[in-house]
C-alpha positions, 0 to 999 in steps of 0.5 A: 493527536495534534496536527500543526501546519508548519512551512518546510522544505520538501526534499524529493528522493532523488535529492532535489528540494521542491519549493518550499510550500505549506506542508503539515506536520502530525505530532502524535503521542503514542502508547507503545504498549501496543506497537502495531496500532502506534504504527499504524496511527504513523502510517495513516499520516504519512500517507495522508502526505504529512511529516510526523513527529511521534512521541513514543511514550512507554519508557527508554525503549519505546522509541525503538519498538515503534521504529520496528514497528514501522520497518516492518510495514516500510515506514522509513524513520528517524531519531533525532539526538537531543538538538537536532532538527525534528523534521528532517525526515518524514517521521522522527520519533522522540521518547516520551513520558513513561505512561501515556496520558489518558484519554476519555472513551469513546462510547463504543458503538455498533462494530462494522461488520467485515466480509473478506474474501481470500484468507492467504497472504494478505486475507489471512493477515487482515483477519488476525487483525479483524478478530483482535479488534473489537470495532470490528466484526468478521461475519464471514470468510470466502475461501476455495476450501474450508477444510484446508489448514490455515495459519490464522485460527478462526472460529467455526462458522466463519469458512465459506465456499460460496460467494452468494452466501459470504454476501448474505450475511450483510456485511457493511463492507467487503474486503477483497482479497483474492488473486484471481481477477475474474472471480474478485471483479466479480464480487466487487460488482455484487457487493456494490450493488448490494451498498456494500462498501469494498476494500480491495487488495486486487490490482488485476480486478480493479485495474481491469474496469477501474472507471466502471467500478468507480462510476458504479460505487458512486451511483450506489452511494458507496465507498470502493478503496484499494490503496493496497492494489498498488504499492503494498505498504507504500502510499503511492495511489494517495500521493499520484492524488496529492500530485493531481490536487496540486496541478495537470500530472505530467508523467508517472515513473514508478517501480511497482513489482516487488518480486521483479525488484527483489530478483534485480537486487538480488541478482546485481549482489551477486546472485543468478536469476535462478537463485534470485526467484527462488529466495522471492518464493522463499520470502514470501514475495513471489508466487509459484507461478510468477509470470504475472511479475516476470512479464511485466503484467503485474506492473502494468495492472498497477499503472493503469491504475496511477493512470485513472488517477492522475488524469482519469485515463482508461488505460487498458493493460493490454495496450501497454509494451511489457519487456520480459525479465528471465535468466536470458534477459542482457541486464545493463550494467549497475542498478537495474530496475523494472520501471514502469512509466506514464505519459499523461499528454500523450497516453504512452506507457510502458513498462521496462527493465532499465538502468537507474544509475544516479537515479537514488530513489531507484537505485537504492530500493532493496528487495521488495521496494517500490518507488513512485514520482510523479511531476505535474505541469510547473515542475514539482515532483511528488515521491514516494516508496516503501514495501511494496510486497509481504503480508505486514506492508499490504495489510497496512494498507487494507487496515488504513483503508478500513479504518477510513470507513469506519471514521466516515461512519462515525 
């Protein structure tokens, strides 16, 4: 992998071009004999904030099967035809040789040793990955019932029931990926004290005492990273932290529940309410009990977490207005979106079903999208969106973040 830093204009979502500044570009080449690991080399650039050019090497098709690969985690793609510009959107891929070239090996060194709590949605898709991927080692799954039938096969041994026991088997990390909050919190706590390093899927456990788990992590020596509690796939913790390193954060306007956004779609296509939820359960995106979603609870989990890191607020989620979105709900009419939004100056937040008409960073996000922009102090706006739900998309996340720690540990 090679990284270039080339002065490019940086269009906003909503079409409105930013000033041109210094904004680096990846240039990968990527072997597509397996997709799923050159989209995520993608997606770990993207998220860091950069353009990526990737040259898909493996024959004619390879560019398309990295382009599927990336749809499927919400990556949005380009492929330019031959003289047009490589840069016009945050990845182009181009066709590269057939054989990519090779590259010398690493010595391998000792797998990191994974703990996961949880093993549905997200938990059952990071371990498929963790077992095919011989850097890493699963030395234990957390579960409610070890003899329920699972859609991921694992090997004997691993199913436990017992918080206390997952911890024993000293893992270097603790992916955390329950839905409960009381329990996940819980757990994070204890792996930290331990210097267990701690990946986490769950908004309402890290967004309930975000400075505290933060503070704690730091006087342990250890790593707590969730960039998958807010956004699924979508990188919109790295980009509220690419805004701050600019400047002061202003406000935060963001669509941060897939569900609420999947039935909004839906239902302004034509659909009832009814009909909407029950196609979000049917994908995958709504849970059976949705009130979390519908409430507006789920989003305001995930703004209190933009808010510590845009400017370090303590934002309880609590104190933040929530409107309720149901079969009797008056929807304006056009494109309507449930939106979440901070005012830094002045702590206000809420979260709201409103019309975004003109507004195409919202008006267009299909289905499970979530869309982020923040706007510092001078004016810049910093966007982002992507799937913000599904097993694929936020198991990218969980995957970046482990792949992270394993980079910091050499």
């Amino acid at each position: 992998m090679t990284a270039l830093s080339l002065p490019v204009s940086h269009p906003a979502a909503d079409g409105v071009s930013s000033p041109v500044v210094d904004e680096p570009v990846a240039l990968l080449q990527l072997d597509l004999a397996d997709p799923a690991e050159a989209a995520s080399a993608v997606y770990r650039e993207v998220r860091r904030g950069r353009r990526v050019v990737a040259v898909a090497c493996g024959g004619a098709e390879a560019p398309d099967r990295l382009a599927r690969a990336l749809d499927l985690i919400g990556v949005e793609t380009a492929l330019p035809a031959p003289g047009e510009s490589l840069l016009g959107r945050s990845v182009a891929i181009v066709a590269g040789p057939r054989t990519a070239p090779t590259r010398p090996r690493q010595p391998p060194g000792r797998p990191l040793r994974v703990a996961l709590a949880g093993c549905g949605v997200v938990g059952g898709g990071t371990a498929a990955r963790l077992l095919a991927d011989p850097r890493f080692e699963l030395v234990g799954v957390l579960v409610r019932s070890p003899d329920k039938a699972r859609d991921v096969a694992l090997p004997s041994g691993l199913l436990l029931a017992d918080p206390g026991a997952l911890l024993a088997r000293e893992p270097d990390v603790l992916v955390e990926a329950i839905s409960e909050a009381s329990t996940g919190l819980a757990l994070i706590r204890a792996a930290l004290a331990r210097g267990i390093d701690v990946v986490s899927a769950n908004k309402q456990a890290v967004g309930g005492d975000l400075p505290a788990l933060t503070a704690r992590a730091t006087a342990a020596g250890r790593r707590l990273l969730y960039s998958a509690s807010v956004g699924g796939g979508a990188p919109l913790i790295e980009t509220v932290r690419r805004a701050r390193a600019h400047g002061p954060v202003v406000s935060i306007e963001a669509v941060l529940n897939g569900t609420c956004n999947f039935i909004l779609h839906r239902w302004a296509e034509g659909d009832g309410f009814n009909a909407a939820l029950e196609g979000a359960r049917a994908a995958g995106f709504a849970e059976e009990d949705p009130s979390a979603d519908l409430t507006g609870l789920d989003a305001a989990a995930k703004l209190t977490i933009l808010a510590h890191e845009a400017a370090d607020l303590r934002l309880p989620v609590d104190t933040v207005p929530r409107e309720t979105l149901s079969a009797e709900t008056a929807l304006p009419v056009g494109r309507v979106r449930q939106i979440a939004r901070l005012d830094v100056g002045r702590s206000g937040a809420k979260v709201a079903i409103e019309p975004v008409d003109g507004d195409a960073l919202f008006a267009g996000l299909a289905d499970e999208g979530n869309a982020l922009r923040v706007t510092t102090a001078d004016g810049r706006t910093f966007t982002a969106r992507g799937r913000g739900a599904g097993r694929a998309a936020t198991v990218e996340a969980v995957w970046a973040d482990l792949t992270d720690l394993l980079a910091d540990r050499g």
